[in-house]
TORVOGU-493719 format. One record per atom (N, C-alpha, C): residue in one letter; x, y, z. Coordinates in steps of 0.2 Angstrom, whole numbers, plus 5000, padded with zeros to 4 digits. Example, Ala and Ser with C-alpha at 12.3 -4.5 7.8 and 13.67 -1.06 7.14 Angstrom:
2
A506649725039
A506249785039
A506649845039
S506449895035
S506849955036
S506450005039
% end
This chain:
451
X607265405698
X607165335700
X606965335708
X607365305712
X607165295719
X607165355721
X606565395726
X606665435731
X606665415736
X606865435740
X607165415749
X607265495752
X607065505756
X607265565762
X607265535766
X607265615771
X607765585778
X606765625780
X606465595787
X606165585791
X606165595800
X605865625804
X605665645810
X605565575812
X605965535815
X605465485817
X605065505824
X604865425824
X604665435832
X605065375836
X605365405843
X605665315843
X605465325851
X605665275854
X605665255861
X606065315865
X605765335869
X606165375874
X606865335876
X607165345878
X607665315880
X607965315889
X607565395891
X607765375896
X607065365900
X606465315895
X606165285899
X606065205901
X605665175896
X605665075896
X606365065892
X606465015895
X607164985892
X606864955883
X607364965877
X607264955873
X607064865871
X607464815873
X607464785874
X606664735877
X606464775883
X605564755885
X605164795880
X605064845876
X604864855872
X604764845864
X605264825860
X605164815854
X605064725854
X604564745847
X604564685845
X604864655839
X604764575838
X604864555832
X604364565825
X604364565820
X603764605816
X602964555816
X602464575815
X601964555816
X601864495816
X601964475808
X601864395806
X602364345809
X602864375813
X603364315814
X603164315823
X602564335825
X602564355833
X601864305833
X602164235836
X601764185840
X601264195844
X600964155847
X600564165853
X600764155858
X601264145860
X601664125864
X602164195867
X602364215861
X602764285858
X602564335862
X601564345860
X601164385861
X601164405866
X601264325869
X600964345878
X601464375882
X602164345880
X602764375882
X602864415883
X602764475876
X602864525875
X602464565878
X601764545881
X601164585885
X601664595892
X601864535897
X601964555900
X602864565902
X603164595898
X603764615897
X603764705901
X603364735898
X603364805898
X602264825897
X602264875900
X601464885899
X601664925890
X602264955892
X602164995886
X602464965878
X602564895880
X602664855873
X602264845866
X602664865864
X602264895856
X601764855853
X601964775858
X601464725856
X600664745855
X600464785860
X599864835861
X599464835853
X600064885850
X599964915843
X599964855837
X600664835837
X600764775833
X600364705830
X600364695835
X599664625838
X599464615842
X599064695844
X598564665847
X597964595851
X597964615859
X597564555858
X596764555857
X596364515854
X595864535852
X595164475856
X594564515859
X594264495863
X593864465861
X593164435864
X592564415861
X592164445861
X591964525866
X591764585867
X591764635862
X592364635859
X592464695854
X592164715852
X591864765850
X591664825846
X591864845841
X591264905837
X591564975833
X591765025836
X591665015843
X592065065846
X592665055850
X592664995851
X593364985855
X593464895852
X594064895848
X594264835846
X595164835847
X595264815843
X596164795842
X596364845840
X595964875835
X596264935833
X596164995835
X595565025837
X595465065843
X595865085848
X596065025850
X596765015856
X597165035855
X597664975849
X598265005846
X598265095847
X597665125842
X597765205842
X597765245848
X597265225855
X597365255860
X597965255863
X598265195863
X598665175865
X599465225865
X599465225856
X599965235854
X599865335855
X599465365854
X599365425857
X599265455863
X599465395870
X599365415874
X600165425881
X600365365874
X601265375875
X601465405871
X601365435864
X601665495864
X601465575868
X600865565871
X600665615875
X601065605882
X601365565885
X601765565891
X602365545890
X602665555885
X603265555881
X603865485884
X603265435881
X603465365881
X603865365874
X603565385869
X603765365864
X603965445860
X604365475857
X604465565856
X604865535847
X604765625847
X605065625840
X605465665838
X605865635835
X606565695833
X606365745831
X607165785832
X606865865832
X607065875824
X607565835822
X607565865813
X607365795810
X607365815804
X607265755798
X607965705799
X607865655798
X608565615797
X608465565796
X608865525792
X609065465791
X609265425797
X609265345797
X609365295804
X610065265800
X610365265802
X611165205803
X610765145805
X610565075803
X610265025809
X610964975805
X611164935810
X611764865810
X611264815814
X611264765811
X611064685816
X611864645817
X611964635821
X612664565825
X612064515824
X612464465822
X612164385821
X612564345822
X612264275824
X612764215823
X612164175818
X612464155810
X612064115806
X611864075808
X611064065809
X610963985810
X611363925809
X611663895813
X611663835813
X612563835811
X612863885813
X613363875812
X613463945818
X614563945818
X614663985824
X614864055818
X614564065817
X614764125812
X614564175814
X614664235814
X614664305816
X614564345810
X614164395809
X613964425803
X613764495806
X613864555803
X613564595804
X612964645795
X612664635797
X612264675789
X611764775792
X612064785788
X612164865788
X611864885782
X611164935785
X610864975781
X610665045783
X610065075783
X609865135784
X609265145785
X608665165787
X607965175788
X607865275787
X607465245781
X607165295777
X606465305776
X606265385773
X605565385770
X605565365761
X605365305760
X605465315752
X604865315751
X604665335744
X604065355740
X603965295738
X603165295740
X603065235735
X602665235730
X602865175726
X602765195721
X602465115716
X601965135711
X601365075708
X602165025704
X601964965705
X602564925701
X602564925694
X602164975691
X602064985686
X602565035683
X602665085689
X603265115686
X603965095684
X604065035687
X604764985688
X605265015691
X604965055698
X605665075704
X605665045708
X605065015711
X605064975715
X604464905712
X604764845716
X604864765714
X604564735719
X604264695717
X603964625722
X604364565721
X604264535723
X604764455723
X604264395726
X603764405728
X603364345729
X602764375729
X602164335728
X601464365729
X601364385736
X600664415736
X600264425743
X599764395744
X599364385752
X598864365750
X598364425752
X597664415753
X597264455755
X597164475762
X597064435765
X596964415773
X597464495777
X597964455775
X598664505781
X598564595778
X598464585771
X598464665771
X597764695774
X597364665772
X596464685776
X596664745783
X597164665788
X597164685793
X597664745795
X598164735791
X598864795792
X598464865790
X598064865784
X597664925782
X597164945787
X596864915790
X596364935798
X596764955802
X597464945803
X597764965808
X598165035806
X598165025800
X598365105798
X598065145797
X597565125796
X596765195797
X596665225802
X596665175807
X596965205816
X597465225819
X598165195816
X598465255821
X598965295815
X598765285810
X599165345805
X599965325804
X599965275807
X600765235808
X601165195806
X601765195803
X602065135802
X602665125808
X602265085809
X602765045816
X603364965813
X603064935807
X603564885806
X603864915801
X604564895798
X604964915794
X604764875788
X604864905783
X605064875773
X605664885774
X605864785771
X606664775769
X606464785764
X606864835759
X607064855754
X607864825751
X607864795745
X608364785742
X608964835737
X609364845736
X609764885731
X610164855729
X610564875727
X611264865723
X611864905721
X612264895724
X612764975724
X613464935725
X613864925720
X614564885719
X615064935722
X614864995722
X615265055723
X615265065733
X614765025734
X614565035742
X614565115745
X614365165740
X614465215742
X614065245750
X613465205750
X612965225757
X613365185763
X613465115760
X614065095767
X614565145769
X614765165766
X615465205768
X615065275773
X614765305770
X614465355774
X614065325782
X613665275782
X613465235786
X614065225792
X614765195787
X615365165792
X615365235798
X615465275792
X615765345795
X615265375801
X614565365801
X614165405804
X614365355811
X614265285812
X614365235816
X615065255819
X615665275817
X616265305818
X616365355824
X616065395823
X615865465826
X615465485829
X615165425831
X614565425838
X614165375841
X613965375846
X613865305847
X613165295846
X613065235847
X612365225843
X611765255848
X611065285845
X610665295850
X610265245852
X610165215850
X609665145853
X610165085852
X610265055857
X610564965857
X610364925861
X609964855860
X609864815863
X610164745857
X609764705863
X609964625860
X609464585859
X609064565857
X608264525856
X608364445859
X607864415858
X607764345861
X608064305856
X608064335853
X608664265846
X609364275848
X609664335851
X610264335852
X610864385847
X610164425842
X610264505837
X610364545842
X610864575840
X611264625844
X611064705837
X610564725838
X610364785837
X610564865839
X610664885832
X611164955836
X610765005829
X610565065830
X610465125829
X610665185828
X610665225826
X611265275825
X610765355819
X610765415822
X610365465818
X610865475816
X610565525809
X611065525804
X610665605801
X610865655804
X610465735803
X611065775799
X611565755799
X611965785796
X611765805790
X611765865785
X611565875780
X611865875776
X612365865776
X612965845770
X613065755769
X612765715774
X612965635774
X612065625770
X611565685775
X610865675771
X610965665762
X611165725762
X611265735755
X611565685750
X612265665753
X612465595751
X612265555748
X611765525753
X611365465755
X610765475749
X610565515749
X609965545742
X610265515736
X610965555734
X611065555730
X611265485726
X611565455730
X611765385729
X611065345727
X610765375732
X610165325731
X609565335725
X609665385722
X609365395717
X609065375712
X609765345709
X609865295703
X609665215704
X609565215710
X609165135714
X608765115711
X608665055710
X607965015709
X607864975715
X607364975716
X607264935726
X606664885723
X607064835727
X606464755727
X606264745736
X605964715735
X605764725744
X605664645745
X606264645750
X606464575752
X606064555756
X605764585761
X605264575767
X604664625767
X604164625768
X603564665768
X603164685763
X602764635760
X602464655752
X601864665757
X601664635762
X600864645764
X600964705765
X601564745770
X601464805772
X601664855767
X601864845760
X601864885756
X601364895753
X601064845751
X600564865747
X599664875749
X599764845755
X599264905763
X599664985762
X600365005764
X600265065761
X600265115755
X600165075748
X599765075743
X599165105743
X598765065746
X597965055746
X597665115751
X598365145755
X598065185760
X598165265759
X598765245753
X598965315750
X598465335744
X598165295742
X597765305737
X597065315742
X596865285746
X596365325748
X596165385749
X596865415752
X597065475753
X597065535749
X597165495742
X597265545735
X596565555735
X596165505737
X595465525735
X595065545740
X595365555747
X594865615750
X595265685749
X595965675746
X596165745746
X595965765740
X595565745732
X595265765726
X596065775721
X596465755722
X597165755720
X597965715722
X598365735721
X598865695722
X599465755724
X599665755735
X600165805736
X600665765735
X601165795731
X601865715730
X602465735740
X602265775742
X602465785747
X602065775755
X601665735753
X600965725758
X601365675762
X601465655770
X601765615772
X601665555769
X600865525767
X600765455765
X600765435757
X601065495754
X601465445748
X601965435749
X602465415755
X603065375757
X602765325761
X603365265763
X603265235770
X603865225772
X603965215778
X604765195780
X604865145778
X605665125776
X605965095775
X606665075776
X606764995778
X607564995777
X607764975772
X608665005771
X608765005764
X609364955763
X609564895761
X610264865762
X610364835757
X610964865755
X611464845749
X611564765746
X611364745743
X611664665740
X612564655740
X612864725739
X613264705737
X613664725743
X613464735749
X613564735756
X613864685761
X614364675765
X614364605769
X613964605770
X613764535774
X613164515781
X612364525779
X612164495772
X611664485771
X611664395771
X611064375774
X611064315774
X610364285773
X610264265766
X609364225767
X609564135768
X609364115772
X608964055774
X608764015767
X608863955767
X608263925765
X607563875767
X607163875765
X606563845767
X606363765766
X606463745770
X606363665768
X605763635767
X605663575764
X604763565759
X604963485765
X604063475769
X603963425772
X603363385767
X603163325763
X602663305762
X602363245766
X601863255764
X601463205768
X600763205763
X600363145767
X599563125763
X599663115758
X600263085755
X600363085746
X599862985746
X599562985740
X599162915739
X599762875737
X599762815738
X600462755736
X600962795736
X601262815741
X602062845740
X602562795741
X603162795736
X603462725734
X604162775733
X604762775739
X605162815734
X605662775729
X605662715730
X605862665722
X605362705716
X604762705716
X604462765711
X604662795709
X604962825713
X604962915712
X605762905711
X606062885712
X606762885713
X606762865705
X606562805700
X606462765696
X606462835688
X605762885694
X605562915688
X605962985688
X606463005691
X606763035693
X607663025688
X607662965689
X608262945685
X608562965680
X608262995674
X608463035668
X608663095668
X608563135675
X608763195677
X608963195681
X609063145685
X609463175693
X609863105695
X610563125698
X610863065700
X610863055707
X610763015713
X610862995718
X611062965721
X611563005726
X612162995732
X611662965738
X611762905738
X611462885747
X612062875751
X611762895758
X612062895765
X611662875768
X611762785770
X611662755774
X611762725779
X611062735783
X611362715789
X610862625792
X611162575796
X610762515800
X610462535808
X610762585812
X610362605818
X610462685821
X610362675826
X610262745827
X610962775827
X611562725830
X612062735830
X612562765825
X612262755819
X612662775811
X612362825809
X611562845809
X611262885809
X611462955809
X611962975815
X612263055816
X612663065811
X613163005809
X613663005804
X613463035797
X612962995798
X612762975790
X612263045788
X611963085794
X611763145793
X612263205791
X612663195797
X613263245795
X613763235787
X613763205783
X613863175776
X613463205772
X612863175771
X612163205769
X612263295768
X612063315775
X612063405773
X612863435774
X613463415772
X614063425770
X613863425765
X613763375761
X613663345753
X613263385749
X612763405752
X612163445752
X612563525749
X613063555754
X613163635753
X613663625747
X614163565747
X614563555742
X614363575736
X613763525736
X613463515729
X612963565725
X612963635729
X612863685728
X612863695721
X613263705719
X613563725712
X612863695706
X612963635708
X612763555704
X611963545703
X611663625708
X611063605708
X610763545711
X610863535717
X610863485723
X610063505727
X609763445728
X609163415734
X609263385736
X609263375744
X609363355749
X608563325748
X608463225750
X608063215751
X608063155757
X607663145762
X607563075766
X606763055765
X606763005761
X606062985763
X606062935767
X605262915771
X605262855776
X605362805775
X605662775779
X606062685779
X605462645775
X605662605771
X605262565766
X605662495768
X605662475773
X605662415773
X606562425777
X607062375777
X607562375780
X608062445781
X607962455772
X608362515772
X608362575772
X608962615777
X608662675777
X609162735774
X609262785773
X609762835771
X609362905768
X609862945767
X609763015766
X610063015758
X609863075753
X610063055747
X610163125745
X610563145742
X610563205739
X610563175730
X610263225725
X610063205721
X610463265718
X610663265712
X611063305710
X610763325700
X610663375699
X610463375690
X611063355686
X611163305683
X611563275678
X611663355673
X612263335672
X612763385668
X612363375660
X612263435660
X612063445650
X611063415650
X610963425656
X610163425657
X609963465653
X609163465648
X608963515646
X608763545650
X608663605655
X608163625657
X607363635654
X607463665648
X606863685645
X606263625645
X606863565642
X606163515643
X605963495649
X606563485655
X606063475661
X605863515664
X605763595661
X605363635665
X605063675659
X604563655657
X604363685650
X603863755650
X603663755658
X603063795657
X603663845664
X604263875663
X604563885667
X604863935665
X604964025664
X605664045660
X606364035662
X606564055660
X607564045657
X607764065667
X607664125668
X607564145675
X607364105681
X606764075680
X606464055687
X606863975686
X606963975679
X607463885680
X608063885684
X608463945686
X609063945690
X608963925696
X608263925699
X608263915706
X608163855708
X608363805711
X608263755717
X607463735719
X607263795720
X606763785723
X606263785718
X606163805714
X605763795704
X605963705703
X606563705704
X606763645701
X606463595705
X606463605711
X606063565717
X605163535715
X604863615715
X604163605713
X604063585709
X604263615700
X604063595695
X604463525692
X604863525693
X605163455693
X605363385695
X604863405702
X604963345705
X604163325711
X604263395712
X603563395719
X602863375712
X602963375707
X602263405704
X602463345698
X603063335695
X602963265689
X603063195694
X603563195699
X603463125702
X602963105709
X602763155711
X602463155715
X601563175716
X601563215708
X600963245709
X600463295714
X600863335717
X600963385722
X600763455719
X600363465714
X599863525709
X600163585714
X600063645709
X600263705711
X599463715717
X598863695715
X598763705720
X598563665726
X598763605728
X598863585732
X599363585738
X599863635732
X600463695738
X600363755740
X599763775737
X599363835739
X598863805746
X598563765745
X598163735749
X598663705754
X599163685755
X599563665761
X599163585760
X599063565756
X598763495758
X598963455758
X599763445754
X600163385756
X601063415760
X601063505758
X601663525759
X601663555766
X602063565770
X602163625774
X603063625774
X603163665777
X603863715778
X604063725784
X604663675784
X605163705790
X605763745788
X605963795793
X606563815791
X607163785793
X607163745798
X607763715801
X607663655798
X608263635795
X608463545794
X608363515796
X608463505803
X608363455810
X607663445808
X607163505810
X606463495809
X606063455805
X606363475799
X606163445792
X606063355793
X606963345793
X607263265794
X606763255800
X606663255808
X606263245810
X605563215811
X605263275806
X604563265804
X604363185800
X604963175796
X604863095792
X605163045798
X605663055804
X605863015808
X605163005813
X604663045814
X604063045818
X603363015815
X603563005808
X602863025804
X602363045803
X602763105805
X602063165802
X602263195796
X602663155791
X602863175787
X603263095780
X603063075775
X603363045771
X604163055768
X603963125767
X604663135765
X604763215765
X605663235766
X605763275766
X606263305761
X606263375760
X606663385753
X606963445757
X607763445757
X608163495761
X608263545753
X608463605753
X608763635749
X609363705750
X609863715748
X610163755747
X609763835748
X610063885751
X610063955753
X609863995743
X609464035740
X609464065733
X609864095736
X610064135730
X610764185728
X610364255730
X610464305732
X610264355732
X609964405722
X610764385723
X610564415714
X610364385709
X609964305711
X609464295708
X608964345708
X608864345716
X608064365716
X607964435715
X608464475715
X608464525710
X608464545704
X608864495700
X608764485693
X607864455691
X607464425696
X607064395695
X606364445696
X606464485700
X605964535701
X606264595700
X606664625696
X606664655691
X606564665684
X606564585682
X606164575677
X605264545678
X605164565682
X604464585684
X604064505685
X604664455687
X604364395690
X604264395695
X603864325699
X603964325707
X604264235708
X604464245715
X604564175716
X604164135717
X603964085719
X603664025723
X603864025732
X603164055733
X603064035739
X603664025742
X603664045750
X604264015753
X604964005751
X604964035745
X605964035743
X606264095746
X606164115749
X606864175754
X606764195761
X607264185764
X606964215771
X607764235773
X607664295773
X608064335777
X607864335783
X608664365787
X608964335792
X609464385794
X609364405801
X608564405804
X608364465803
X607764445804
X607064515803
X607164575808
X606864625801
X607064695805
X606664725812
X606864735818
X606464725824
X605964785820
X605064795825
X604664835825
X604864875829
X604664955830
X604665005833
X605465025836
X605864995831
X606465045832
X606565125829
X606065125825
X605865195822
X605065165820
X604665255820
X604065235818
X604065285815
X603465315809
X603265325806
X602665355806
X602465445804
X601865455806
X601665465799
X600965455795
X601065475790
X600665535787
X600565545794
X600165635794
X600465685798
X601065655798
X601765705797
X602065725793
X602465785791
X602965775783
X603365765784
X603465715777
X603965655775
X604565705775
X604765785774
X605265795771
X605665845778
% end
């Protein structure tokens, strides 16, 4: 099944830049705004490599990725950034407080080299599609510096939690080698794990694995396409060649302190949008609680009700929705699927699986039969976007830049395991894990051995 070794990383000196000024957040989540911060935090900010900044001058000989490579082999030549002296496994823990509430969490996993391997062979799983664009570019930048600098969240399942318990122990027994605290307020902690009896453990347990990957399908399947290159300038296949693995972090489902997010749907540009309509055509499958409110004054109340009633109805297969004020009345409505609903007939072109989720029942149920919101017109962003934050969402209709909004409930973990296991994927935007694994807490060389 799954292969996982322990690996030489490479990490950040310690007694040189503070960790903290140099790691980043992973590439797609790092703004323009991010970028520039990150430039002038530290000269030797990984931003350099990560996301680079990219000129009007560039070249074939000096571009974004050029840089990243000189960059990055000029700190390891003045020992900015160094590599362990044995193979090892990472202990990594994130401290959080859940969005949007005062809760403290911690989620505990491991960073490893795992093999990768074609989804065909069914060890490892996808959960949403890709696009082309993000891998292009992730694959250019690993052609130049031979490096995996951002992490793969990798999924498992282990009821027995037998790698946590080793993890606790290794945390136990020594204090972490790298700790910082990021801009969101993740308290990041690290911990090498060389011991050759916990190595071995850790192997073993993980063996029998089947891994879905929560986070990094771009950079998975960029390191795909790069290991297969490499089978073809090598005329064959070394199963020990650093580039048939990539690192990865590995974290249990059946673990405290995992936590995904959900994604909220903003519409707009809809032609005659009526939500008496849509409410109207909706009525044979869904019932609706309103919370109204007459001024601004009721408004807090009546929100605070709303997204109570909202996580309540959890169970009930519950939408959160506000459309814009149509005349006097205004209110937030949470919509609920009536007990003993067929699903098959209102989602007919849906399997048994993808019907359990919220956010299918959103799309094909409501964005696309009352609203006419086409699968590609959510591809095309041309009536939908996504916030993560509630406040956002509800806003964007309070401002008008938006008709209506549809809050929804956090997916279950062990759906989306059940889900891409059976070799489906989600829709767009259904998971966001929380929060993302920082860049360059370990790196990866892949013209190193993995073992």
């Amino acid at each position: 099944m799954a292969q996982v070794h322990p690996f030489r990383a490479f990490r950040y000196n310690p007694a040189r830049p503070a960790f903290d000024r140099v790691l980043t957040q992973p590439y797609d989540k790092i703004s323009p705004a991010m970028q520039e911060k990150y430039y002038v935090a530290d000269p030797h900010n990984l931003i350099t490599i990560e996301k680079g900044r990219i000129f009007p001058n560039d070249s074939a000989q000096n571009n974004v990725y050029t840089r990243a490579a000189s960059a990055l082999e000029d700190w390891i030549h003045n020992n900015i950034v160094v590599q362990d002296p044995a193979p090892s496994f990472y202990g990594y823990t994130q401290e959080y407080t859940v969005p949007g509430t005062v809760e403290r969490r911690t989620r505990r996993g491991f960073i490893g080299a795992g093999k990768l391997e074609d989804y065909s062979a069914s060890i490892v799983f996808r959960h949403e599609q890709t696009l082309s664009g993000p891998k292009a570019d992730r694959l250019e930048l690993l052609r130049h510096t031979h490096t995996h600098t951002g992490q793969l969240f990798m999924l498992y399942s282990d009821a027995e939690r037998r790698v946590d318990a080793i993890l606790a122990e290794a945390e136990s027994s020594a204090a972490p080698a790298t700790e910082l605290r990021d801009e969101y307020g993740v308290a990041h902690r690290l911990w090498v794990i060389a011991d050759a009896d916990r190595v071995a453990a850790i192997q073993q347990a993980m063996a029998e694995q089947k891994l879905v990957i929560a986070d990094g399908h771009h950079r998975y399947e960029t390191a795909l396409t790069y290991r297969n290159e490499r089978r073809s300038q090598a005329g064959g296949i070394d199963p020990n060649a650093a580039y048939e693995f990539a690192m990865m972090t590995f974290i249990n489902t059946r673990s405290e302190g995992l936590t995904i997010l959900p994604t909220h749907r903003v519409a707009a540009n809809l032609h005659d949008f009526s939500w008496p309509s849509v409410r109207r055509h909706l009525e044979p499958w869904f019932t609706a609680e309103a919370f109204s409110f007459r001024n601004e004054g009721e408004r807090s109340e009546a929100r605070g009700k709303f997204l109570r009633r909202l996580t309540e109805m959890r169970a009930q297969r519950s939408i959160g929705v506000y459309p814009a004020a149509q005349g006097a009345k205004r209110a937030y409505y949470v919509l609920a699927l009536r007990p003993g609903t067929d699903l098959a007939q209102l989602l007919p072109n849906v399997s048994p699986l993808q019907r359990e989720l919220d956010v299918v029942l959103l799309h094909e149920g409501i964005l696309e039969a009352a609203l006419g919101i086409t699968p590609h017109a959510v591809t095309s962003e041309k009536n939908l976007k996504y916030e993560r934050e509630a406040s956002a969402a509800l806003e964007a209709v309070d401002t008008g830049a938006a008709q209506i909004a549809f809050l929804l409930n956090a997916c279950d973990v062990e759906q989306v395991m059940r889900i891409a296991i059976a070799g489906e994927v989600l829709p767009q935007k259904s998971t966001d894990f929380y929060p993302k694994l920082l860049s360059g807490i370990t790196m990866y060389r892949v013209d190193d051995g993995a073992k």
